[in-house]
N, CA, C and O atoms as CSV, one atom per row, in Angstrom:
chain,resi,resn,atom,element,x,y,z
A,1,UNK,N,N,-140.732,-108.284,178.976
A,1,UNK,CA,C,-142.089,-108.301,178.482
A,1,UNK,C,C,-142.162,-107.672,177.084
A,1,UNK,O,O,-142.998,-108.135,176.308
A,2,UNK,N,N,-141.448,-106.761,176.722
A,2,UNK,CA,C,-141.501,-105.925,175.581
A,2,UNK,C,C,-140.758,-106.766,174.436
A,2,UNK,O,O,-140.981,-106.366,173.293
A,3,UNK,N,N,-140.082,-107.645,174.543
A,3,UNK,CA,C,-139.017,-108.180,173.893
A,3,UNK,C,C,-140.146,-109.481,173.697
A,3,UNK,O,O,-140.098,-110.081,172.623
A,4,UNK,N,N,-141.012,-109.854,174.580
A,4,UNK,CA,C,-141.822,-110.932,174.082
A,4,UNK,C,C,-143.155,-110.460,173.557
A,4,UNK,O,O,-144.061,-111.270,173.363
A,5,UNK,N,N,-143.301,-109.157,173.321
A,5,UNK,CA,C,-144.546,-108.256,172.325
A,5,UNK,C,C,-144.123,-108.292,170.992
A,5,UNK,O,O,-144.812,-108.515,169.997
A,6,UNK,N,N,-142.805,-108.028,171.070
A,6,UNK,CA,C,-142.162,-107.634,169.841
A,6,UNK,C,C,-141.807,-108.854,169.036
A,6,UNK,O,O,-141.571,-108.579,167.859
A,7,UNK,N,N,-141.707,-110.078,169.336
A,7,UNK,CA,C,-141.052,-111.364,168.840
A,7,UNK,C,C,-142.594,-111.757,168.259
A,7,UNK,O,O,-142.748,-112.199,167.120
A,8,UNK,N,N,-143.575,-111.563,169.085
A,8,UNK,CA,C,-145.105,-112.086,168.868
A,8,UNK,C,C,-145.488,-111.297,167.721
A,8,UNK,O,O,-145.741,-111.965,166.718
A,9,UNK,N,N,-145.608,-109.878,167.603
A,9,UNK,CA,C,-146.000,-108.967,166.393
A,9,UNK,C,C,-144.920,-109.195,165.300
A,9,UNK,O,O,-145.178,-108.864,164.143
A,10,UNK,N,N,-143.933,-109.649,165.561
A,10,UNK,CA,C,-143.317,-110.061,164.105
A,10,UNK,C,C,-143.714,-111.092,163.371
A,10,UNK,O,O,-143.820,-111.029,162.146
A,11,UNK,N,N,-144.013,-112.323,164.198
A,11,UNK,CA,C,-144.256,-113.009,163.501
A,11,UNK,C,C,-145.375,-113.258,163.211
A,11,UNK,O,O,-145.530,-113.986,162.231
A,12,UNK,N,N,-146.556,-112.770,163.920
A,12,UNK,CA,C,-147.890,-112.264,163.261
A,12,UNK,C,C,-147.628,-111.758,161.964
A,12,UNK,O,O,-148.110,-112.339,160.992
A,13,UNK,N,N,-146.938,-110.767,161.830
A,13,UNK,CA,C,-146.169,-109.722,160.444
A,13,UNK,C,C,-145.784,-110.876,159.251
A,13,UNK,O,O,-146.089,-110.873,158.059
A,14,UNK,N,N,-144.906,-111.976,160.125
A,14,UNK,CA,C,-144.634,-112.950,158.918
A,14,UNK,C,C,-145.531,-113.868,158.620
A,14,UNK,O,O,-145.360,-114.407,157.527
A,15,UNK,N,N,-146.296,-114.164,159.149
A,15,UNK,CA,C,-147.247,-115.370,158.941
A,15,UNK,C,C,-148.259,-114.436,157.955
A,15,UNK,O,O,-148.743,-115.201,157.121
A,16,UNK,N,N,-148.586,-113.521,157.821
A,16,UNK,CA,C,-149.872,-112.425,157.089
A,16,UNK,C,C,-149.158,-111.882,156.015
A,16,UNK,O,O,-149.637,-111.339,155.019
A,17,UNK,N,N,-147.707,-112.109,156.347
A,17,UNK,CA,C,-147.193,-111.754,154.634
A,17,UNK,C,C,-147.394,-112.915,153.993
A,17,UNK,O,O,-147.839,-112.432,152.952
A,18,UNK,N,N,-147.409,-113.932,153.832
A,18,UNK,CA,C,-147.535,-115.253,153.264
A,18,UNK,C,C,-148.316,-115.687,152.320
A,18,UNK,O,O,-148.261,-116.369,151.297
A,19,UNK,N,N,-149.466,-114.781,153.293
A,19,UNK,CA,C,-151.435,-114.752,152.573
A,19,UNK,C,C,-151.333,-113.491,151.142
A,19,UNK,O,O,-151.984,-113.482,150.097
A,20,UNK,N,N,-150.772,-112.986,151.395
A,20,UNK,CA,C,-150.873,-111.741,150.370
A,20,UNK,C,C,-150.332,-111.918,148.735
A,20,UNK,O,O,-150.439,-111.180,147.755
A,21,UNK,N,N,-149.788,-113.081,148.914
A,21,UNK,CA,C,-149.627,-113.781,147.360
A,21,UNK,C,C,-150.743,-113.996,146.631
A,21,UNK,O,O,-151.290,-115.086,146.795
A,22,UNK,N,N,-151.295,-113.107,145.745
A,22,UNK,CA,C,-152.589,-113.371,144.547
A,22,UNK,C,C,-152.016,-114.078,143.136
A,22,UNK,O,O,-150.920,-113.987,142.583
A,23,UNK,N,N,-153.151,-114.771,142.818
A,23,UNK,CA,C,-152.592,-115.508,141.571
A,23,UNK,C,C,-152.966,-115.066,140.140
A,23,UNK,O,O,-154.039,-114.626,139.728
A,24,UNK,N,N,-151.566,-115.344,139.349
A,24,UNK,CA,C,-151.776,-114.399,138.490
A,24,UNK,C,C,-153.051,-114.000,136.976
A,24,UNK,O,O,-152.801,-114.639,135.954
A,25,UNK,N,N,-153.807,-113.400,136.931
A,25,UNK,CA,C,-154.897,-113.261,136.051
A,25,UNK,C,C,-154.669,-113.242,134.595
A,25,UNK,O,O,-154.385,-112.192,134.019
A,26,UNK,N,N,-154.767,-114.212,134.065
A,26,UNK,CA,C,-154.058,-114.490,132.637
A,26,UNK,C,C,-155.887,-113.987,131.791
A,26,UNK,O,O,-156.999,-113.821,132.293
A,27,UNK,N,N,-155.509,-113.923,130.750
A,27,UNK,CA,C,-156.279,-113.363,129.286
A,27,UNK,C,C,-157.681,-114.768,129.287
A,27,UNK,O,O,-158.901,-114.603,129.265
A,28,UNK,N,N,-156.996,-115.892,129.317
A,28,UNK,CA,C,-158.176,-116.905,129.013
A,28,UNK,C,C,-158.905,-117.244,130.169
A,28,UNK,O,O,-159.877,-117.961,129.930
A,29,UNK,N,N,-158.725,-116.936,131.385
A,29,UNK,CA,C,-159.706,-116.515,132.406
A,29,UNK,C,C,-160.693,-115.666,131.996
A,29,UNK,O,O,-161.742,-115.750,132.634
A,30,UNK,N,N,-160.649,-114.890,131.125
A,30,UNK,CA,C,-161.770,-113.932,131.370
A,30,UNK,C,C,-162.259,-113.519,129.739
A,30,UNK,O,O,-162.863,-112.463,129.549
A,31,UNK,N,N,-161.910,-114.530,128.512
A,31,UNK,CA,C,-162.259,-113.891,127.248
A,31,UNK,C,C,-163.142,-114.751,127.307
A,31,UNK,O,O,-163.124,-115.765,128.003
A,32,UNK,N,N,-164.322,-114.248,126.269
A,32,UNK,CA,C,-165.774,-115.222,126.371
A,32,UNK,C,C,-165.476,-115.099,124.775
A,32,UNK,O,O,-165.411,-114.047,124.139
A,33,UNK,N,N,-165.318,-116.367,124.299
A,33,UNK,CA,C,-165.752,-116.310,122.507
A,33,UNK,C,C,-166.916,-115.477,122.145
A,33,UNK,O,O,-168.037,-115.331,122.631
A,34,UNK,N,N,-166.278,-114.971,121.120
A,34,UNK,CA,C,-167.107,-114.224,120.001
A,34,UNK,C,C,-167.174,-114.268,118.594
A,34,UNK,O,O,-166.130,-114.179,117.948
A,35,UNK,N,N,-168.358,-114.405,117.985
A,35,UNK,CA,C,-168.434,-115.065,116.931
A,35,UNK,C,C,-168.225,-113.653,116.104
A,35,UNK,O,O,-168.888,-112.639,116.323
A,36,UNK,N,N,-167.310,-113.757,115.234
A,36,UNK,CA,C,-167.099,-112.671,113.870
A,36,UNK,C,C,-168.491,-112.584,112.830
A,36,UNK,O,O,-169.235,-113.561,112.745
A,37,UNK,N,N,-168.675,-111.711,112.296
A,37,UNK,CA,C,-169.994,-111.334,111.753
A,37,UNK,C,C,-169.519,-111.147,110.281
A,37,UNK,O,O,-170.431,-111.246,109.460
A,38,UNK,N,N,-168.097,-110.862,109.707
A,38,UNK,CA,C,-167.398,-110.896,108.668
A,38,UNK,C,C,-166.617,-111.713,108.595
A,38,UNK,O,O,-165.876,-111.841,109.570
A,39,UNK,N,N,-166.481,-112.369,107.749
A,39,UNK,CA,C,-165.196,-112.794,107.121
A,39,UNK,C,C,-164.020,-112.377,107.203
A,39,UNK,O,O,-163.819,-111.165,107.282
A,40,UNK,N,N,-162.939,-113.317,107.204
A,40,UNK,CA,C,-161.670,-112.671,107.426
A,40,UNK,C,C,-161.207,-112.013,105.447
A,40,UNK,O,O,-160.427,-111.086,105.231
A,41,UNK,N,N,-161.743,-112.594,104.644
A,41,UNK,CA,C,-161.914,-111.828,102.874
A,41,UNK,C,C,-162.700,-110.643,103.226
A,41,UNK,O,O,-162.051,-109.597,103.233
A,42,UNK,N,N,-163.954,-110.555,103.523
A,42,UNK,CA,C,-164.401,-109.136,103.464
A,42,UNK,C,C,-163.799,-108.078,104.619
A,42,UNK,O,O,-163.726,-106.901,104.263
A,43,UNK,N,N,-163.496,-108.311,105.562
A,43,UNK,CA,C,-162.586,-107.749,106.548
A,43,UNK,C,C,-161.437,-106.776,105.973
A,43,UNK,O,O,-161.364,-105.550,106.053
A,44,UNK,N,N,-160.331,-107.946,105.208
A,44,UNK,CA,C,-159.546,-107.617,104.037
A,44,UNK,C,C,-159.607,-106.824,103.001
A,44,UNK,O,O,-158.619,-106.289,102.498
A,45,UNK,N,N,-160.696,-106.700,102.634
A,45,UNK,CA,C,-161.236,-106.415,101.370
A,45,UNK,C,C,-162.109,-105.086,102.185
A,45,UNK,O,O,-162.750,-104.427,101.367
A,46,UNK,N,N,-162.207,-104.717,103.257
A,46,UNK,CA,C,-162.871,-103.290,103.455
A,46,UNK,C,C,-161.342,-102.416,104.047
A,46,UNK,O,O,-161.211,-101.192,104.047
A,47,UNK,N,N,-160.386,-103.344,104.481
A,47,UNK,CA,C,-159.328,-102.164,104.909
A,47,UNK,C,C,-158.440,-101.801,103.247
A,47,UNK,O,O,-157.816,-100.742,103.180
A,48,UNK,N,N,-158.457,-102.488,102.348
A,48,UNK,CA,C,-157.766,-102.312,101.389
A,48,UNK,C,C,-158.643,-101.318,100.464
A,48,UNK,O,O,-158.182,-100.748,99.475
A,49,UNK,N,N,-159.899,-101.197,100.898
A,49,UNK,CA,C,-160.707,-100.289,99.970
A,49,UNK,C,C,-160.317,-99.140,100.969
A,49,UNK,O,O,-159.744,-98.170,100.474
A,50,UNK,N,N,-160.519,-99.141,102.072
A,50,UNK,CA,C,-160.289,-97.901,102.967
A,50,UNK,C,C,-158.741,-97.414,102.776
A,50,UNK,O,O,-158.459,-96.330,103.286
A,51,UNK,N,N,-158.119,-97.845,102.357
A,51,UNK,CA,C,-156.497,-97.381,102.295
A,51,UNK,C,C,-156.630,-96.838,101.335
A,51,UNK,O,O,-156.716,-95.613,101.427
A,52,UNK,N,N,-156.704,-97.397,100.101
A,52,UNK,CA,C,-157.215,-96.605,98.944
A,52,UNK,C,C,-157.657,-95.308,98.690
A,52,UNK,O,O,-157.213,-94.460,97.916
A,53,UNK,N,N,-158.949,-95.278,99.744
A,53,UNK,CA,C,-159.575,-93.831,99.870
A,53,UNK,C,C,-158.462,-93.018,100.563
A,53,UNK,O,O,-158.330,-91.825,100.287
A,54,UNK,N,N,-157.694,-93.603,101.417
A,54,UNK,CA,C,-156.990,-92.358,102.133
A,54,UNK,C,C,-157.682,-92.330,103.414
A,54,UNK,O,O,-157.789,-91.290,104.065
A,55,UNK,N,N,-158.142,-93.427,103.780
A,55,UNK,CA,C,-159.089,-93.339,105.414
A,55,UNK,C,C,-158.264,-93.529,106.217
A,55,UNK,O,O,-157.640,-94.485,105.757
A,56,UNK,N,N,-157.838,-93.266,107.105
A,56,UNK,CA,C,-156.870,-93.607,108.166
A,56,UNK,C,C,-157.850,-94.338,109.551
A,56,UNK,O,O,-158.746,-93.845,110.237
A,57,UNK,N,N,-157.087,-95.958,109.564
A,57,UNK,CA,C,-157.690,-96.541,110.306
A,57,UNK,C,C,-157.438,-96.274,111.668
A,57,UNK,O,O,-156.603,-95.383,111.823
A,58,UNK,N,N,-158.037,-96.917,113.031
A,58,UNK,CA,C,-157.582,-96.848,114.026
A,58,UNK,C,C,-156.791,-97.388,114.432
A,58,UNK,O,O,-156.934,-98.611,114.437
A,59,UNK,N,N,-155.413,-96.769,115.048
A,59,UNK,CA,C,-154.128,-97.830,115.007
A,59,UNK,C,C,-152.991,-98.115,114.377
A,59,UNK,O,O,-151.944,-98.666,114.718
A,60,UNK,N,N,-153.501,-97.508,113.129
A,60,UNK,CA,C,-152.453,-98.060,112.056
A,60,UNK,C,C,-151.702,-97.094,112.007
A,60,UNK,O,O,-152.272,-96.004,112.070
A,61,UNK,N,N,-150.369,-97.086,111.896
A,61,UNK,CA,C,-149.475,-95.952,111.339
A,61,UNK,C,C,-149.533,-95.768,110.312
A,61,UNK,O,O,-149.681,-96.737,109.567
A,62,UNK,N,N,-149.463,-94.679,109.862
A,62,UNK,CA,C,-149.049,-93.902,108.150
A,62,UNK,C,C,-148.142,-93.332,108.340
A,62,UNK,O,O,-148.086,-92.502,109.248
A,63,UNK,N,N,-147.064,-93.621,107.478
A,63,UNK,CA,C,-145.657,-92.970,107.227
A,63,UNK,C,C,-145.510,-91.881,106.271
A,63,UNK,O,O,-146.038,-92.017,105.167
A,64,UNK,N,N,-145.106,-91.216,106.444
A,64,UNK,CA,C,-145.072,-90.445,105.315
A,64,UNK,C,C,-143.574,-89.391,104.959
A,64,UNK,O,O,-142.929,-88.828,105.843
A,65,UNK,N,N,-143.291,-89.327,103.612
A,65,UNK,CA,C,-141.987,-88.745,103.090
A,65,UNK,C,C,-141.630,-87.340,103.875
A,65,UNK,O,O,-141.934,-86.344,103.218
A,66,UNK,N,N,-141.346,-87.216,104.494
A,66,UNK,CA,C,-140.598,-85.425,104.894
A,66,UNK,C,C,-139.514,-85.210,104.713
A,66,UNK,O,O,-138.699,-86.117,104.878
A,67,UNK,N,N,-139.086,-83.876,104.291
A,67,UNK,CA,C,-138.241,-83.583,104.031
A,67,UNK,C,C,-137.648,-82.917,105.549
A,67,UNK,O,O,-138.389,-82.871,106.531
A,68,UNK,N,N,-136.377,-82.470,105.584
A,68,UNK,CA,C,-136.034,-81.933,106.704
A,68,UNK,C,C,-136.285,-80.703,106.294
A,68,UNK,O,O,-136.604,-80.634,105.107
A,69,UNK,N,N,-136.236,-79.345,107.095
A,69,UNK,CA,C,-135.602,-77.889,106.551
A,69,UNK,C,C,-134.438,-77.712,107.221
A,69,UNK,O,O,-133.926,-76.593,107.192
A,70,UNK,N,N,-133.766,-78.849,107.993
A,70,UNK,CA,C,-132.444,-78.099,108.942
A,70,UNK,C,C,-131.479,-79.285,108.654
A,70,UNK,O,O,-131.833,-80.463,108.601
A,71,UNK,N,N,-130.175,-78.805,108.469
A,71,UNK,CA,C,-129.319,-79.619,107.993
A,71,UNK,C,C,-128.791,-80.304,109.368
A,71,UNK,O,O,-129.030,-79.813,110.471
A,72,UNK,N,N,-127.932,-81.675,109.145
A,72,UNK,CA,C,-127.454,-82.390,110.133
A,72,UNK,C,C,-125.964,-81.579,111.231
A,72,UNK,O,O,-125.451,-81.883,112.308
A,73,UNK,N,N,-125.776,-80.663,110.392
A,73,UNK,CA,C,-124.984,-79.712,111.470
A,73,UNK,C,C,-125.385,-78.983,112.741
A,73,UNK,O,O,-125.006,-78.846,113.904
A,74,UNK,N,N,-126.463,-78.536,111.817
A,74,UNK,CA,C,-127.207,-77.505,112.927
A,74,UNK,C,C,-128.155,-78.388,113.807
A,74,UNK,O,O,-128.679,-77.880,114.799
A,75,UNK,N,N,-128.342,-79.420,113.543
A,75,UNK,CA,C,-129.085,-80.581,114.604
A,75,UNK,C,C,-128.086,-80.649,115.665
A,75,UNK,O,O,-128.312,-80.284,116.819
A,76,UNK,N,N,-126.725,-81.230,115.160
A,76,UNK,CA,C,-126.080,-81.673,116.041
A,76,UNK,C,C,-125.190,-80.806,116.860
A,76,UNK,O,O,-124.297,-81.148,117.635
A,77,UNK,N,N,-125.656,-79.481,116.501
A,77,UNK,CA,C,-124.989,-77.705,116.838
A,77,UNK,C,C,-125.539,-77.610,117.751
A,77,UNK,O,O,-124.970,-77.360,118.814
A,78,UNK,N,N,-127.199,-77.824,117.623
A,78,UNK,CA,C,-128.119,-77.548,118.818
A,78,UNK,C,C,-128.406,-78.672,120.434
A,78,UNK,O,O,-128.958,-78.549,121.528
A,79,UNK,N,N,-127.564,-79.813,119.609
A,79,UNK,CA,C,-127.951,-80.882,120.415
A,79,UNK,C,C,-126.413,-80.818,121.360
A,79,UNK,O,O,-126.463,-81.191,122.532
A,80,UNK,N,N,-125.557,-80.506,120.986
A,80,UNK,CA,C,-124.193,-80.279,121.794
A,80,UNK,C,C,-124.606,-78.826,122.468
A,80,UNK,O,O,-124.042,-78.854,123.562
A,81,UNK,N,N,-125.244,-77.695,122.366
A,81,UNK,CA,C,-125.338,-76.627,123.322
A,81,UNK,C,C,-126.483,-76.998,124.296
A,81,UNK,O,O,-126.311,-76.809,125.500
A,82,UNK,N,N,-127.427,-77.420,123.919
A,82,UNK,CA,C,-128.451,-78.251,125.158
A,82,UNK,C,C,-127.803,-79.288,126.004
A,82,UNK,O,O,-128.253,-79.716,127.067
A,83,UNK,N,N,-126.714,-79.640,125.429
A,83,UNK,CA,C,-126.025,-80.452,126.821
A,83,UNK,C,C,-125.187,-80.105,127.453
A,83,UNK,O,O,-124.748,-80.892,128.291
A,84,UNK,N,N,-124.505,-78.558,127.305
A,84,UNK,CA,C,-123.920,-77.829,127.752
A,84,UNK,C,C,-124.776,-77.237,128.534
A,84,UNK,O,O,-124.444,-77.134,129.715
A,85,UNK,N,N,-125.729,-76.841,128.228
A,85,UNK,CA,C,-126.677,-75.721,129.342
A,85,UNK,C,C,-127.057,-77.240,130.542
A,85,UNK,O,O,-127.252,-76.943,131.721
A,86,UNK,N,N,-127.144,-79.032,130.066
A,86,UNK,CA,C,-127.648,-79.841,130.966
A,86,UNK,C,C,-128.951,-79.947,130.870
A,86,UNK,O,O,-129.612,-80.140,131.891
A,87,UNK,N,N,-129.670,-79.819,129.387
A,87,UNK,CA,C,-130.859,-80.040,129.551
A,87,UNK,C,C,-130.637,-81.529,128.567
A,87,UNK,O,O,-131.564,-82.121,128.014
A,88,UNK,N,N,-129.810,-81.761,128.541
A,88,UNK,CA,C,-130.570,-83.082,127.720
A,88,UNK,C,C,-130.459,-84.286,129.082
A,88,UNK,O,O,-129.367,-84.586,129.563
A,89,UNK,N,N,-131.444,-84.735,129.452
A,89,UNK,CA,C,-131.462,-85.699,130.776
A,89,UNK,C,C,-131.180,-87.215,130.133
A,89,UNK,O,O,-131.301,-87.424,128.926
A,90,UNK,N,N,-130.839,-88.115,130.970
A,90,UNK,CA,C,-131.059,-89.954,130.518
A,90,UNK,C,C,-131.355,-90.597,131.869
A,90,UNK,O,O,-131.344,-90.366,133.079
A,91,UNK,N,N,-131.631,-91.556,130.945
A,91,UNK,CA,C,-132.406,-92.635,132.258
A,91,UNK,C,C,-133.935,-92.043,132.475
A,91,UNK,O,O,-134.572,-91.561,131.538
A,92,UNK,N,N,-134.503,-92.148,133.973
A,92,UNK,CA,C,-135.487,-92.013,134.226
A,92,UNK,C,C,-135.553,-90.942,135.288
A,92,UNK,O,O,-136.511,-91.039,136.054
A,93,UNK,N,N,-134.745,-89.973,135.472
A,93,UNK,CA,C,-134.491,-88.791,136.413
A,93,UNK,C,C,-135.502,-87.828,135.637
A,93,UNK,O,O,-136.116,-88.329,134.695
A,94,UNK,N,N,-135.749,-86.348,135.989
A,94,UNK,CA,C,-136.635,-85.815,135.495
A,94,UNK,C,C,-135.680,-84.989,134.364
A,94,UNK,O,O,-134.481,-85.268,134.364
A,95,UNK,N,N,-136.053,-84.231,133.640
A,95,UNK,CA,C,-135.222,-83.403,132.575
A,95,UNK,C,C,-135.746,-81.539,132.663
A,95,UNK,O,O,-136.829,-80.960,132.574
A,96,UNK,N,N,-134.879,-81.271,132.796
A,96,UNK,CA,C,-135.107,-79.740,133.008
A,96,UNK,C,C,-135.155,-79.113,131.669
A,96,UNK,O,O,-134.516,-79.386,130.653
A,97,UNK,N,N,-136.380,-77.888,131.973
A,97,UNK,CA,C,-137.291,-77.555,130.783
A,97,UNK,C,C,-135.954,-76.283,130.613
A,97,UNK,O,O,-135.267,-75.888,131.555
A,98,UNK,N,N,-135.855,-75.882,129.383
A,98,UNK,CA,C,-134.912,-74.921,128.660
A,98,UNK,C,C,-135.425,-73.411,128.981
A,98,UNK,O,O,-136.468,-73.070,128.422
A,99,UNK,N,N,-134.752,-72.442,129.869
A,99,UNK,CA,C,-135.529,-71.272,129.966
A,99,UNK,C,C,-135.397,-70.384,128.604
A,99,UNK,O,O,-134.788,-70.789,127.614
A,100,UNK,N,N,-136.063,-69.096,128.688
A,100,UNK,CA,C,-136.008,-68.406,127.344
A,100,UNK,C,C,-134.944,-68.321,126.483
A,100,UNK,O,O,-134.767,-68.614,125.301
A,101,UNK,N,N,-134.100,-67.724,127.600
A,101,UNK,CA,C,-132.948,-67.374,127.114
A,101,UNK,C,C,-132.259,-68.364,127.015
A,101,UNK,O,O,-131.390,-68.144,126.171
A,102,UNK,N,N,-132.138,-69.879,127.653
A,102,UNK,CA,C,-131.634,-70.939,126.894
A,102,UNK,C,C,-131.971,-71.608,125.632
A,102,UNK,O,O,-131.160,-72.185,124.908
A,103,UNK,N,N,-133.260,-71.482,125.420
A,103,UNK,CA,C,-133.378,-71.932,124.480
A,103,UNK,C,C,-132.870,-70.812,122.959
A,103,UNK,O,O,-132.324,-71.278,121.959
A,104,UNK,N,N,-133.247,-69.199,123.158
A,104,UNK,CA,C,-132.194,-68.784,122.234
A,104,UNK,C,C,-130.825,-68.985,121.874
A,104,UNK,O,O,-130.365,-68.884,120.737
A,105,UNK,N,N,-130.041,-69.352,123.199
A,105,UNK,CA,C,-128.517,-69.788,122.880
A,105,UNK,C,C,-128.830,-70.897,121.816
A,105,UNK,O,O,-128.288,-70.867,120.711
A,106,UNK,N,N,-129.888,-72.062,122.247
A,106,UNK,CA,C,-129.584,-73.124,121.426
A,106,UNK,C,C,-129.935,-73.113,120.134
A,106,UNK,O,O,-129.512,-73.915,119.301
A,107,UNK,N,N,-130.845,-72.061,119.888
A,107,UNK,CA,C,-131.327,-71.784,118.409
A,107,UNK,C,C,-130.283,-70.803,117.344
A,107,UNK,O,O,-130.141,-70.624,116.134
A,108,UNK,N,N,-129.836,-70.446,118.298
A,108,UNK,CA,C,-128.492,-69.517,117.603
A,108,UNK,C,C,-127.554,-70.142,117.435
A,108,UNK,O,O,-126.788,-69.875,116.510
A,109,UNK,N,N,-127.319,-71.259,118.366
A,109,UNK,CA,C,-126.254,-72.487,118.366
A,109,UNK,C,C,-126.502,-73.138,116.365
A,109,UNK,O,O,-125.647,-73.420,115.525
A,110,UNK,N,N,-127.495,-73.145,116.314
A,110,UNK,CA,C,-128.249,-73.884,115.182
A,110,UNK,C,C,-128.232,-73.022,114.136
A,110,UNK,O,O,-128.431,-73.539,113.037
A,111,UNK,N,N,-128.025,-71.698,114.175
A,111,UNK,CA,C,-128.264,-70.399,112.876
A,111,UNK,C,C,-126.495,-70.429,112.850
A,111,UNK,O,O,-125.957,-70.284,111.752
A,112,UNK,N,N,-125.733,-70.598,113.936
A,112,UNK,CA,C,-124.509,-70.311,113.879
A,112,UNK,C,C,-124.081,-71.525,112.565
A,112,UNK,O,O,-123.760,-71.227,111.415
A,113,UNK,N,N,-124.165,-72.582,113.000
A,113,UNK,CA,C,-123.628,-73.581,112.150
A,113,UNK,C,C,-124.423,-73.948,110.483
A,113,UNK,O,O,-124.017,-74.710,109.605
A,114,UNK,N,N,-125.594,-73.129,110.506
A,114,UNK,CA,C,-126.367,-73.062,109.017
A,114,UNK,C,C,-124.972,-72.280,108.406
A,114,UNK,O,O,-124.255,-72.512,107.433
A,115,UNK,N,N,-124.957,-71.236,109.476
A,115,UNK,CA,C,-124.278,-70.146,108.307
A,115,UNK,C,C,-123.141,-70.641,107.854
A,115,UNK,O,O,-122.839,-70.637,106.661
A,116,UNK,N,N,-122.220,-71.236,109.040
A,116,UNK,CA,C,-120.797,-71.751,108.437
A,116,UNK,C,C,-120.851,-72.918,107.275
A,116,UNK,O,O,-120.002,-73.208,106.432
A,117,UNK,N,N,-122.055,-73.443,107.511
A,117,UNK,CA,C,-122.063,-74.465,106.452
A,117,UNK,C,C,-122.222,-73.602,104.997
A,117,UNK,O,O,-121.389,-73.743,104.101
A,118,UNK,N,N,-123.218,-72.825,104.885
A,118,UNK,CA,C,-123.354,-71.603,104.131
A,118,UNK,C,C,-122.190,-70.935,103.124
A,118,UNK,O,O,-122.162,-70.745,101.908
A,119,UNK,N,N,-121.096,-70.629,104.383
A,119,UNK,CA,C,-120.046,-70.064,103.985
A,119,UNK,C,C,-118.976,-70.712,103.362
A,119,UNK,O,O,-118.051,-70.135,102.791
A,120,UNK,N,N,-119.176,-72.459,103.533
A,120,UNK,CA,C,-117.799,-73.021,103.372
A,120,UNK,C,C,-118.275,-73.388,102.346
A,120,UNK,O,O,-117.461,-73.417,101.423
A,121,UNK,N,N,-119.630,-73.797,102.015
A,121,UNK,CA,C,-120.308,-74.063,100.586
A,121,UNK,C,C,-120.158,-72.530,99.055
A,121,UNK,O,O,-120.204,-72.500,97.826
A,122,UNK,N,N,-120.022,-71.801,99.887
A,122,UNK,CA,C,-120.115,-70.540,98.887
A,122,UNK,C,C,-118.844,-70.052,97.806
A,122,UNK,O,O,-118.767,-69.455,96.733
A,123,UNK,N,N,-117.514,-70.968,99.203
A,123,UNK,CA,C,-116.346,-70.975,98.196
A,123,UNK,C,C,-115.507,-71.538,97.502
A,123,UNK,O,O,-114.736,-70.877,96.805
């Protein structure tokens, strides 16, 4: 009897998975035209005045020149002792936060190799 409950609720199970396929909701289902109130010239012609001023639009990136203050040693000084302590994570696992005192090793990791650069430059 149990063996003919169980054959019946499965395939109840399979026949109701079947139904659960929804179809997929694409963009032109649901955009209603809209008529522009500007021009695609004055449109143009207000972001190029706004750049000008220095307005920063919504969206847009602005790049801008920086300089570093830390040389490529001490980057890569600090980035080899954070993977020694195991904080640098990959993939999609979680990444463990640097405690105090790790993160001084790694900043000293980084003063260590200023200086040698320092020193080998001095002679």
């Amino acid at each position: 009897m149990n063996a003919k409950i169980a054959i019946v609720t499965t395939l109840i199970a399979f026949a109701g998975a079947g139904s659960a396929f929804a179809q997929e909701a694409t963009a032109d289902q649901f955009a209603q035209p809209v008529a522009s109130q500007k021009t695609r010239a004055e449109v143009n012609a207000e972001t190029i005045a706004a750049q000008r001023a220095g307005i920063s639009l919504g969206g847009t990136w602005q790049f801008r020149d920086v300089k570093s203050v830390r040389t490529r040693d001490e980057v890569m000084a600090e980035a080899r002792a954070a993977q020694a302590l195991g904080l640098i994570g990959y993939g999609e696992g979680p990444t463990r936060v640097a405690t105090a005192g790790e993160a001084a090793a790694i900043h000293n990791a980084g003063l260590r190799a200023a200086n040698s650069v320092v020193a080998a430059n001095a002679r």
